[in-house]
N, C-alpha and C positions, 0 to 999 in steps of 0.2 A: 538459573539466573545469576548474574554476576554480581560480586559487592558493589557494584556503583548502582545497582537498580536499573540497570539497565535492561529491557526484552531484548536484544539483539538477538541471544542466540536461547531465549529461552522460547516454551510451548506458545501456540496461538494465544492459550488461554493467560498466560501470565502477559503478552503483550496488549489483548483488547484490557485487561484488567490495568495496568499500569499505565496505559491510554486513557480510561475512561476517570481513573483517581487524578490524572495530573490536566488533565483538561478543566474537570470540576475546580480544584484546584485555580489555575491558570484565570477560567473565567469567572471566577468567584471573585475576585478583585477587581473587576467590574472596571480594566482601565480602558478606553475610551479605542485607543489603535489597536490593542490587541481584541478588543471584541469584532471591531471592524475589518480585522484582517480573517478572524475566524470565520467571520460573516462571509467576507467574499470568496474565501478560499471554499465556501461550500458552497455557494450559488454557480460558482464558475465551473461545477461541475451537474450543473440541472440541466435539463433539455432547451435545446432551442434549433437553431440550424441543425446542428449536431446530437444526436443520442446521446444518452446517458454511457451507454454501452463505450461507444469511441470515443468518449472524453473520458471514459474509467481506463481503457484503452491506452491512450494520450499521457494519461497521466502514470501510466503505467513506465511508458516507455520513458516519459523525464526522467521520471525517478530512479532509473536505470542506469542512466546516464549520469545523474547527478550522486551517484551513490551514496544513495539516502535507503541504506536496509528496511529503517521504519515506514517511510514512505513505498517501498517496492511492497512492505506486510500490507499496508494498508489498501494502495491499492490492486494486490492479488485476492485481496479477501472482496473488496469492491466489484473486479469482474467477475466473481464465480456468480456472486448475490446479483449480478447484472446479466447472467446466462453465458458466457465468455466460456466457450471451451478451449480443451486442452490443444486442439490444434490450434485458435485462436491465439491462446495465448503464447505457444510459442512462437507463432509467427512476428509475436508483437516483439518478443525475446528477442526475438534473432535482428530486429530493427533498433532496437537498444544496442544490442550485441556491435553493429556495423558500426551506429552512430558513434560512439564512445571509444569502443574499441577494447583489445585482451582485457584491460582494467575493470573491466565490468564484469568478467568471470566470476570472481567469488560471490559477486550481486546475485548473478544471474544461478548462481548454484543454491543461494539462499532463497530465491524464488521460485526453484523449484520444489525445493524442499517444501516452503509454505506450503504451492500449489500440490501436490502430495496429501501433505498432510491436512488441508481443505477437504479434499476427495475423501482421504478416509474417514473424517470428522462425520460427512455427509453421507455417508457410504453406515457408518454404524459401528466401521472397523476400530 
């Protein structure tokens, strides 16, 4: 992990852990728009027209494009826990990849890396 406390390039485990301390954190202060945004940022991602799966999907692919490392961990950890296979998910890659363009490469090497290291987590390796 780096001195800013940042999970970028650290283990799954130090990013869900530094996730789940600054979330508490975050919504412990109980301010009024950031609960409400926390709120909707997680309903917009529950079933309706759409699966779970393709909105884990979706939000795969923004985040790819928006070059949000944290956002691509999270949502790679999201479609495995959603059934999202590996050809899946590259297929989802390679549509981040077009949309975005070369600048998305080091994203998309950190997702697979995550996705990887998912596998082996689940695997026992």
């Amino acid at each position: 992990m780096s001195d800013d406390n940042s999970p970028r390039a650290g283990s799954l485990a130090e990013f869900r852990a530094f996730r789940e301390k600054m979330n508490a954190e975050i919504l412990g202060e109980d301010n009024l728009v950031i609960n409400r945004f926390f709120n909707l940022d997680g309903r917009a991602y529950e079933a309706g027209a759409l699966d779970v799966k393709t909105k884990e999907l979706l939000g795969l692919v923004a985040s790819m494009v928006l070059r949000c490392d944290d956002c691509v961990t999270y949502h790679v950890v999201r479609c495995q826990e959603e059934g999202v296979t590996r050809e899946e998910a590259f297929e989802a890659f390679g549509v981040g990849l077009i949309v975005g363009g070369s600048i998305v490469i080091p994203h998309l090497r950190r997702a697979v890396a995550r996705w990887t290291e998912l596998e082996r987590e689940s695997s026992g390796r």
